[in-house]
N, C-alpha and C positions, 0 to 999 in steps of 0.2 A: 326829254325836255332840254331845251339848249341851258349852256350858262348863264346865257344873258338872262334865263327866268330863277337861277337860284342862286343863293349864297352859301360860301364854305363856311360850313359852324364847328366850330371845337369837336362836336358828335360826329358829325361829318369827318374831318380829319381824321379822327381816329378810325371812324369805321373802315376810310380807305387805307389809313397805315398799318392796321393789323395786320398784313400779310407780308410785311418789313418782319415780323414774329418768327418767319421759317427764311427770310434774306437772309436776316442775321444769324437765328439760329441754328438752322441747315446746315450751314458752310462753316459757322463757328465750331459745331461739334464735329465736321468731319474735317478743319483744318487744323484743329488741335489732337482728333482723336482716333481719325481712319489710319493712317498709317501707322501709330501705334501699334493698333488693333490689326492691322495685319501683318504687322514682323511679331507679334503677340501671341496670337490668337489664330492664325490661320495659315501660321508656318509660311510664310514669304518673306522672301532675301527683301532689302532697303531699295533693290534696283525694280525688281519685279511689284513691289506694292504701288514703288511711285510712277512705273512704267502703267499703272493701270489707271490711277488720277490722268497723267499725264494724256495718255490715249482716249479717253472720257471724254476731257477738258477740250480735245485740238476737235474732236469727232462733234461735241456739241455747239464745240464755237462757230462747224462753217453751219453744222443748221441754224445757229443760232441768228445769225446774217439775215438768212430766207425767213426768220419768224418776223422780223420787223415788216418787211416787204408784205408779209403775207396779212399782219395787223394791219395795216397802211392799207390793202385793198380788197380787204373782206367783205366791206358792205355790199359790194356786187352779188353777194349768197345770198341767199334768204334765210341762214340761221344769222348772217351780219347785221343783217336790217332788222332781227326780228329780237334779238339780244346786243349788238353793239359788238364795233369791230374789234374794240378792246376787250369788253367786259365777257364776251362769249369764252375767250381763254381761262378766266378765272371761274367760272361757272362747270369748264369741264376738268381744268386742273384740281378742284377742290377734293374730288374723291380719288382722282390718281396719288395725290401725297401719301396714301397706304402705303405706295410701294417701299418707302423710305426707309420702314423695319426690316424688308429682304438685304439691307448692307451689313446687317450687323447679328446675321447666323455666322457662328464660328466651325470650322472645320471644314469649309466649303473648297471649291478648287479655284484656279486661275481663273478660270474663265466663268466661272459663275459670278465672282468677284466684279471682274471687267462688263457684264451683260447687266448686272443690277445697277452698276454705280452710272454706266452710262444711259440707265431708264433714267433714273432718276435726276439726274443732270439733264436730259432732254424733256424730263414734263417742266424744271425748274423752271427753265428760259422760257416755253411756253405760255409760263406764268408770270415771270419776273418782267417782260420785253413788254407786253400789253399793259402791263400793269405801272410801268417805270412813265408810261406818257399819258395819265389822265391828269398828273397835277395840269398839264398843258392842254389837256381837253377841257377842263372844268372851269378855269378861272384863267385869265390874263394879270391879275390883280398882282403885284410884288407881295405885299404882305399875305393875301390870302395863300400864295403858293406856299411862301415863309410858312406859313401855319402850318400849312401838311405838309412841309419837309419839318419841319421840328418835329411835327407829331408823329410820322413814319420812323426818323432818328431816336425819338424817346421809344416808339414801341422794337424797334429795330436793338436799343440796346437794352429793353429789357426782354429778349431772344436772346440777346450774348449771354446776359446774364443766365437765365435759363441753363443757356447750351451749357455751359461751365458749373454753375450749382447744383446741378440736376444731376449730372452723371458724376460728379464729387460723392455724392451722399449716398449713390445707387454703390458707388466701387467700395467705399467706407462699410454700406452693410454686407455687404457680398465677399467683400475683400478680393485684394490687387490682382487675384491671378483667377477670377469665376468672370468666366464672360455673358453668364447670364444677365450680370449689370448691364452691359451693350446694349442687349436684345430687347431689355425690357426699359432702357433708355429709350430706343428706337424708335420700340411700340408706342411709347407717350409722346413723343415728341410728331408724329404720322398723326396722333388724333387732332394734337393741339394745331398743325399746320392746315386741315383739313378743313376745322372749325374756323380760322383767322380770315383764311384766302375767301371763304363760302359769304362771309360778313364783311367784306371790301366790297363781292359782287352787290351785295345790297345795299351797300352804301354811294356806291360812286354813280355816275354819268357822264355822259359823252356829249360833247358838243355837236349840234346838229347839222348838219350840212345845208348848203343853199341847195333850190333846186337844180338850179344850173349844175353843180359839181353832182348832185344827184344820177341827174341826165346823164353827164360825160361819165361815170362811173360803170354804168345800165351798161351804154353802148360800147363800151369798150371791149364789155364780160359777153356781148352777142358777137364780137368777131370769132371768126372759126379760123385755127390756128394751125398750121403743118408743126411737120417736127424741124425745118429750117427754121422757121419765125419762133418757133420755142426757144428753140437755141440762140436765136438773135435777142429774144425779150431775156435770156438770161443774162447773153452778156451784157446787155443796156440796163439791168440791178445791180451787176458785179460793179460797173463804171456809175453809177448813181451811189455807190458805198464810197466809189475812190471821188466825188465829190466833196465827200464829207471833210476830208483833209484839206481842201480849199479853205476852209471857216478859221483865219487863224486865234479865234480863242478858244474850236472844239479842238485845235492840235492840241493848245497849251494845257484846257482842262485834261483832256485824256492821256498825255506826260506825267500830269501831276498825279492822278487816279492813278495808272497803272503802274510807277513806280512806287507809290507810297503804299497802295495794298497789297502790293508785292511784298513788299517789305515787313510787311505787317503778319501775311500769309507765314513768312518765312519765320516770323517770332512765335507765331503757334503751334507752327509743323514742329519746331524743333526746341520747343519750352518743354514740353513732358520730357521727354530726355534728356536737358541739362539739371530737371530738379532730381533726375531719377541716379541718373551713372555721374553728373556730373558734380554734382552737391551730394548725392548720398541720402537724400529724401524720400519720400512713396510719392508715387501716383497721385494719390487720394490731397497729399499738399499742393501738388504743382493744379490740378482741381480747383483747390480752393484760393490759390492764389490767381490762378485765370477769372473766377467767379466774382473777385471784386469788380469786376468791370461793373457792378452794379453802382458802382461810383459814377461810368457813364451817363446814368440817367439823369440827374440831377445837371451834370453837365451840358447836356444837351439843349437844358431846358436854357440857360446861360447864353449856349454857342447861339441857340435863335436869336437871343437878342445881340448880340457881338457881330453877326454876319451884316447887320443892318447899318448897325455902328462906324467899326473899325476895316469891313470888307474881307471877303474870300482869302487874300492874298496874305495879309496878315492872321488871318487864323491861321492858315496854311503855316507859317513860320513858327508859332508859338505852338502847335501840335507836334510838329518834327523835331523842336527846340527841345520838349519835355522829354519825349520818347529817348530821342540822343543820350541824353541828360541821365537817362532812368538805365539803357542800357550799360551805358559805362558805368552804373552802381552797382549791377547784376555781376560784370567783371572783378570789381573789386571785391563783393562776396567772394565770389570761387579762389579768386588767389588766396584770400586772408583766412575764410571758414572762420568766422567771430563766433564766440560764446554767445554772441546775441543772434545769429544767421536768420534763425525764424522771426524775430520782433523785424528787423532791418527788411526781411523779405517781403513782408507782409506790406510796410511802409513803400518801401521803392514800387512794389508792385500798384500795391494804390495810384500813388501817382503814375506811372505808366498808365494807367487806363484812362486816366482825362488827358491825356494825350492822343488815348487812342479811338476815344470818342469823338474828339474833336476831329481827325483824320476821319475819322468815319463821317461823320456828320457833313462837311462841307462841301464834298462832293455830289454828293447828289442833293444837296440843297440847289448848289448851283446848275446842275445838269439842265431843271423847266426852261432856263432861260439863255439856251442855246439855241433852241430853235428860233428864236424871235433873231438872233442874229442872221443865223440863216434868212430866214425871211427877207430881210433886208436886199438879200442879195439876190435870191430866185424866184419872190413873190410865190412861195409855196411852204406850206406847212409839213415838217416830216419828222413828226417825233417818234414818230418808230424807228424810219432808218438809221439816226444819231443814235436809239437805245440799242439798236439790233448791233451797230458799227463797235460801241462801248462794251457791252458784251463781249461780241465776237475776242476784240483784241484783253479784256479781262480774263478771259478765259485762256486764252493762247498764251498767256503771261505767266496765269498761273501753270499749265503745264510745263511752261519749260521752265519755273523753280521749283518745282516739287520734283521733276525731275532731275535737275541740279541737286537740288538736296541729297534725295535717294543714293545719288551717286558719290556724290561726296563721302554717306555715311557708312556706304557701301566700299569703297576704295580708301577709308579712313579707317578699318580695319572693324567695325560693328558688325558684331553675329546677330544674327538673332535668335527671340527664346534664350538667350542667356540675362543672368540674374546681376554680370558683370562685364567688362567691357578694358580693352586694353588701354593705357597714357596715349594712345594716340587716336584711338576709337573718341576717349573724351574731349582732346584736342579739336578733335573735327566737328563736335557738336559745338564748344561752347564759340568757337572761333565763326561759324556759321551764323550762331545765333546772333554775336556781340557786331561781327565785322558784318559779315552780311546783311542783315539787318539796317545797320546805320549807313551805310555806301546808300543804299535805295533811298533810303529817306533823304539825305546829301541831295541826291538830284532832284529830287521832288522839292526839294525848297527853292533852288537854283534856278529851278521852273518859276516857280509860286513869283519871285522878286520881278517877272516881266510880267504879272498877270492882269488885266484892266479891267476886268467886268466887275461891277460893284452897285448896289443901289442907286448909284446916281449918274453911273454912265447907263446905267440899262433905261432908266426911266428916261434920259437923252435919247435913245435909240427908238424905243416906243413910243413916244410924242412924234419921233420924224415918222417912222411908219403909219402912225393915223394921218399925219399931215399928208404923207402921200397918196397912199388911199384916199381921201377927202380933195384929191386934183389937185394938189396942191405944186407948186413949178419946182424941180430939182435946182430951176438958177436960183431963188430964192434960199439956198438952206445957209444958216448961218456958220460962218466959221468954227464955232466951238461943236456943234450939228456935226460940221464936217467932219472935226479932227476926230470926236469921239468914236464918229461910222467907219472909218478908216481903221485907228487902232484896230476896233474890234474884232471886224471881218477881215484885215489883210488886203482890199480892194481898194482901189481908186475911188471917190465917191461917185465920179461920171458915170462910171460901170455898175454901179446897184441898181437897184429898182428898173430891171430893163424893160423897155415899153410892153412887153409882153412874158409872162411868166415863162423863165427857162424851163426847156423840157428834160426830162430826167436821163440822165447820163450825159448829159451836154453843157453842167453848168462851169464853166470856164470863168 
């Protein structure tokens, strides 16, 4: 059924956000807890655990590229037409999320480590790439989209919440050094993804195509292809991805994305280890202190209406503002060690997390409403390529910090399986945590202060696109029209809307 015959309802929203349930908590427990777990649990040096994220990460990014393209032109199959180009990934990923307990058997070797983590990274994208462009399939609407980005964001953190509460209470009964907590973390968290993703499939829909693009899709999928013209349709997807960096508010958004969750990556990779060697605490606290994020929820429900308000760019600042804020409180614990360390951690922690909600939240709030810039400029719709493009370079980010990491804590003098750690082992954790940490976020604001898309330049943007559409004359647009079109995309206004929809890999 097209959009145009349904509307997004609260039920709706959630059914599609559900599967934000294993975005967030997936990556939430294995950003705060795979690496632990294997300088822990499976005998691996800090260089060799993060060499195995890291290799995952770069191996799933460049598939991850081909999975947008490959959502973009599925309906030419007949499982595409007969389930939806999108929805058909979420239909098959639902029972693959099993695999997500084979991470967390201990005692396994190198490469069994490396072989599961990167299954499981390649069903996520699978899942995450189709599933990140039906807000765009489903609705045009500003607010309706708002709706299912809040509602993704609220069920997304309460995943964090999860990831972090969940395995607090599992290591609490089992205690710090039984890694059966892991396993049986794993197993629950494989059913819970399983059930989320399967009830998004039922809920959502795709917007229908005209005939006409019906047609051109058929006849595309009946030419017969050599292995030269393979090679040419590759590189003409490789140069349809380096498009995407023409759009300049997809540059600015994906600066500010991938430096702030980098950042963010960095504070969970290497939080369990400053509450552990570097404060002198258990596992089981630094747990329970990640699990407030459940303060996220609430907040989220706030950031939706705030985004509307005040705009992307200013949440941007007051979410990087806290985080800074909260970090340099984390420092002054470590130096001082107060009689009060647990009441103060508890408190700084809290607030960290509506910072870190907020960071979470706005980005892919804003993400629906890139394509429609796009649009503008190539008279084509392609929200896979921009998810599959977002991805790719998310992933390739995180590898080479988790890798930095590793190295760091590796050449900073941390053994591992030890109970203790040298003055300079500690050094490298909390200096990572506090400096590295906030350097990311630093530029991710520095970004956020040039950024223009907001409620009321997009709805400028979207009025000219109907306008255009409906024959309307490019000399006709009005000044304010213009300057808005301009910022947004980087283009001349002359040069949008070109008389005929640019072909892919040729948009200039």
């Amino acid at each position: 059924m097209s959009r145009k015959d349904r509307k997004v309802t609260l039920r709706t929203s959630i059914g599609f956000g559900l599967t934000d349930i294993m975005g967030g908590g997936a990556f939430t427990i294995i950003g705060a807890w795979l690496l632990f777990f294997f300088t822990t649990f499976a005998g691996l040096s800090p260089v060799q655990a993060a060499s195995i994220i890291a290799i995952a990460r770069i191996v799933d990014a460049v598939i991850a590229l081909f999975v947008g393209s490959i959502s973009d032109n599925f309906f030419k199959y007949k499982l595409g037409r007969m389930f939806g180009r999108r929805r058909f990934f979420l239909l098959i990923g639902s029972p693959l999320m099993l695999t997500y307990v084979l991470l967390w058997v201990s005692g396994m070797n190198y490469w069994y480590y490396l072989f599961t983590y990167l299954l499981f990274e390649i069903i996520a994208a699978m899942v995450l790439i189709p599933w990140e462009t039906l807000p765009s399939e489903m609705t045009k609407d500003f607010k309706e989209r708002t709706k299912m980005s809040t509602s993704r964001m609220f069920l997304s953190g309460t995943g964090t919440f999860l990831a972090t509460f969940v395995p607090g209470q599992l290591i609490a009964y089992f205690g710090d050094n039984n890694a059966n907590a892991y396993l049986i973390n794993g197993a629950f968290f494989a059913i819970l993804f399983a059930i989320c993703i399967f009830i998004s499939y039922k809920s959502s829909w795709e917007n229908k195509l005209s005939p006409e693009e019906e047609k051109a899709i058929l006849e595309k999928a009946n030419e017969n292809k050599g292995f030269g013209e393979t090679l040419k349709a590759i590189g003409s997807v490789l140069k349809e991805f380096a498009t995407t960096f023409k759009i300049k508010s997809f540059r600015k958004h994906l600066g500010i994305y991938l430096f702030s969750f980098t950042g963010k990556d960095v504070f969970n990779t290497v939080f369990i280890y400053f509450c552990i060697f570097a404060l002198g605490t258990s596992s089981t606290l630094g747990a329970n202190l990640l699990s407030l994020s459940i303060i996220g929820i609430p907040v989220t429900i706030l950031a939706g209406f705030l985004i509307v308000k005040v705009g992307p760019a200013n949440l941007f600042k007051i979410a990087y503002s806290i985080m800074i804020l909260c970090l340099i409180g984390f420092y002054v614990i470590y130096l001082t060690q107060p009689s009060s360390m647990i009441v103060l951690l508890f408190i700084i922690a809290g607030i960290y997390q509506v910072g870190r909600s907020i960071l979470e939240f706005t980005p892919w709030n804003v993400f629906p409403f890139i394509p429609d810039i796009d649009e503008i400029v190539t008279r084509q719709r392609r929200e896979g390529l921009f998810a599959a493009v977002m991805t790719f370079a998310r992933k390739s980010s995180v590898a080479i910090a988790t890798m930095a990491v590793g190295l760091l804590l590796e050449f900073g003098g941390f053994v591992e399986g030890s109970a203790t750690q040298t003055p300079e082992a500690i050094h490298t954790i909390v200096y990572t945590l506090v400096i590295g940490t906030s350097l990311l976020l630093v530029i991710s604001m520095c970004i956020a202060f040039t950024f223009k898309l907001n409620k009321k330049t997009h709805e400028i943007l979207v009025d000219e696109i109907d306008r255009l559409k409906n024959n309307g004359s490019k000399a006709d647009v009005n000044p304010k029209t213009k300057e808005v079109v301009e910022s947004l995309t980087g283009y001349a206004y002359e040069n949008v809307w070109p008389e005929d929809p640019i072909e892919k890999g040729n948009a200039s």
